[in-house]
C-alpha positions in Angstrom: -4.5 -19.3 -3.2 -1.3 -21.5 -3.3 0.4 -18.9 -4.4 0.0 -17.2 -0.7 1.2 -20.4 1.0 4.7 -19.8 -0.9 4.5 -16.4 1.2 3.0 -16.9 4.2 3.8 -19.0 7.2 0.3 -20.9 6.6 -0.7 -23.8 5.1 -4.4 -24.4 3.5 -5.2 -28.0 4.6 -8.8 -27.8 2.9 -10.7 -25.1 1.0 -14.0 -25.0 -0.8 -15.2 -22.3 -3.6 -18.8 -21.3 -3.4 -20.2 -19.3 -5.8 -20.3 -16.0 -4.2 -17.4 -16.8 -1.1 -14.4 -19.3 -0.4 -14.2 -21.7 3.0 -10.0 -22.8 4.0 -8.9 -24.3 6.7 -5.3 -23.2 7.3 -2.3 -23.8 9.8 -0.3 -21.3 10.9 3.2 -21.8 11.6 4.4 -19.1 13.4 7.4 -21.0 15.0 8.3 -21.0 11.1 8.2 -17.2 10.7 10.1 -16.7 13.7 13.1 -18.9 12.1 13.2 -16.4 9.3 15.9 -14.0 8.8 15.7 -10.7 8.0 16.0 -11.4 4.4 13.6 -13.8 4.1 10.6 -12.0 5.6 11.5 -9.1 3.2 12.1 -11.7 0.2 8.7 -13.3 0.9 6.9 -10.0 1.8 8.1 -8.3 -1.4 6.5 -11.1 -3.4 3.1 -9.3 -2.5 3.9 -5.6 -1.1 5.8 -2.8 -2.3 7.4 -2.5 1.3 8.8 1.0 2.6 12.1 3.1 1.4 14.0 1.5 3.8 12.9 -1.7 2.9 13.8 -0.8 -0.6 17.0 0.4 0.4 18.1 -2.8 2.3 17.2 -4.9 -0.4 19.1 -3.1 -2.8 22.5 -3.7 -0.9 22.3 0.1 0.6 23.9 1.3 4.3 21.1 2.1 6.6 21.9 5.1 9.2 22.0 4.0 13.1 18.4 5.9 12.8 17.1 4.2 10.0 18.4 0.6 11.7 15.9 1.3 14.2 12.9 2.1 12.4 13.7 -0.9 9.8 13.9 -3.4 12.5 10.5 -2.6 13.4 9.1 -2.5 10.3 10.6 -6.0 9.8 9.1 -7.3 13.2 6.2 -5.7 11.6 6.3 -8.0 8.1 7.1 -11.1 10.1 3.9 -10.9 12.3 2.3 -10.0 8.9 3.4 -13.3 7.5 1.8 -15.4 10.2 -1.7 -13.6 10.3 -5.0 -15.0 9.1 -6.5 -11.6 8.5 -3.4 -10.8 6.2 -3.8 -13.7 4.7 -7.3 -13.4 4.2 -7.0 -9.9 3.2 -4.3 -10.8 -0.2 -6.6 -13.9 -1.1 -9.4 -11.2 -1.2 -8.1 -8.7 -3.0 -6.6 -10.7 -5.6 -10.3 -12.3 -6.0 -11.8 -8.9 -6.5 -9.4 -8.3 -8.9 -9.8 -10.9 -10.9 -13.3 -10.6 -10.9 -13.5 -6.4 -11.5 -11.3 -7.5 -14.6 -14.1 -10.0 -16.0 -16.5 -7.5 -15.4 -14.6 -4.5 -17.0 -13.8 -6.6 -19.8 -17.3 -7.6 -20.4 -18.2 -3.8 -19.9 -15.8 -3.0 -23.1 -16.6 -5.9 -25.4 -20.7 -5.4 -25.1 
């Protein structure tokens, strides 16, 4: 969970794990995100996501066509918004809990 707040512009100012679900109360920064430059929404989203070719190709020091330009602008606008959402964030805390707990029960499934 703290992990996400060294991605996301959002803060987790309380939480509370119940058995079967979590409770957070966050604070999202947006004016933050905004500040970011291109390489640091694709730094921070890269920590979680894959990202597109273009993305890939940006990061790795390559020229993007006038073409490309456009579409990669977007898809960073894109990211940016991402990184300021509460269902995003939601969404990675969620998955990452499922994980975790489809690995406990696969592991128990192979050492009964």
């Amino acid at each position: 969970m703290l992990f996400l707040t060294t991605v996301y512009a959002i803060d987790i100012y309380a939480y509370a794990v119940i058995s079967n679900h979590t409770h957070v109360v966050l604070h999202v920064d947006k004016n933050m995100a905004d500040g970011w430059d291109t390489n640091e929404v694709l730094r921070r989203y890269h920590k979680l996501h894959k990202g597109t070719r273009l993305t890939q190709k940006y990061v790795k020091g390559d020229k993007l066509s006038p073409g490309e330009l456009v579409t990669f602008d977007e898809t960073v606008e894109g990211y940016r918004q991402r990184l300021y959402d509460i269902s995003w964030f939601m969404r990675s805390l969620n998955e990452y809990i499922a994980r975790q707990a489809n690995k406990i029960v696969l592991f128990g499934l192979f050492n009964n």
